[in-house]
N, C-alpha and C positions, 0 to 999 in steps of 0.2 A: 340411741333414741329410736322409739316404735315411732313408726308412721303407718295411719292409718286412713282411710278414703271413707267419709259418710257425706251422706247426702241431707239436703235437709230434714229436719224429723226422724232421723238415724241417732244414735247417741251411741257412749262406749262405757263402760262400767268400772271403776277402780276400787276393786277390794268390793266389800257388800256394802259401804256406805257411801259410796261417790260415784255419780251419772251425771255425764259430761253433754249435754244433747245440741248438738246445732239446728239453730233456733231457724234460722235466715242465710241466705249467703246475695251480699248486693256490692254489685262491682268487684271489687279488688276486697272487701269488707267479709267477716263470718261474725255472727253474733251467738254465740252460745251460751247455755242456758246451765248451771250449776247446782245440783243439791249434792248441798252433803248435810253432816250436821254441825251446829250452833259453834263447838266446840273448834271446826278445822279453819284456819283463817286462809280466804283467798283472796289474792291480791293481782293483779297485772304489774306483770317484772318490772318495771323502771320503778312502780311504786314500792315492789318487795327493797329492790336493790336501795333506794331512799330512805325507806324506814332502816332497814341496817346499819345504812354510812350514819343517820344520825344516832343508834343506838353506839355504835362505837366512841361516836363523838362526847354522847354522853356520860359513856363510861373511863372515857379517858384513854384509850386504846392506844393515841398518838401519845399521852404521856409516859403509856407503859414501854412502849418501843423505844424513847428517849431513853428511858429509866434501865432498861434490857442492856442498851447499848454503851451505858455507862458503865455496867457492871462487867460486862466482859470486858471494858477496857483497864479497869480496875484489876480484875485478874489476870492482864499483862506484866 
């Protein structure tokens, strides 16, 4: 993991479409401020890690694990 030290109104740059700039910093808090474009989807992790659990759930992911594990037992 890079870590990096900006101060407020400092930003960082990812790739030529992505500038990260902190916006504020209050108390224990940093508020940062995002462009990229339309296309990249940003999210804060507990909600990235949510949307996932329920796309698996959607897809069935815990049935295919059932389904996996039947099969090897099958070819015992």
């Amino acid at each position: 993991m890079l870590v990096l030290t900006r101060k407020p109104n400092e930003s960082i740059q990812i790739g030529e479409d992505i500038e990260i700039k902190v916006i504020a910093v209050e108390g224990d808090q940093v508020k940062l401020g995002i462009n990229a474009p339309g296309h990249v989807d940003i999210h804060r992790h507990e909600v990235y890690l949510s949307i996932q659990e329920e796309n698996n759930e959607a897809a069935g992911y815990d049935n295919l694990s059932i389904l996996e594990a039947l099969s090897q037992q099958m070819k015992k």
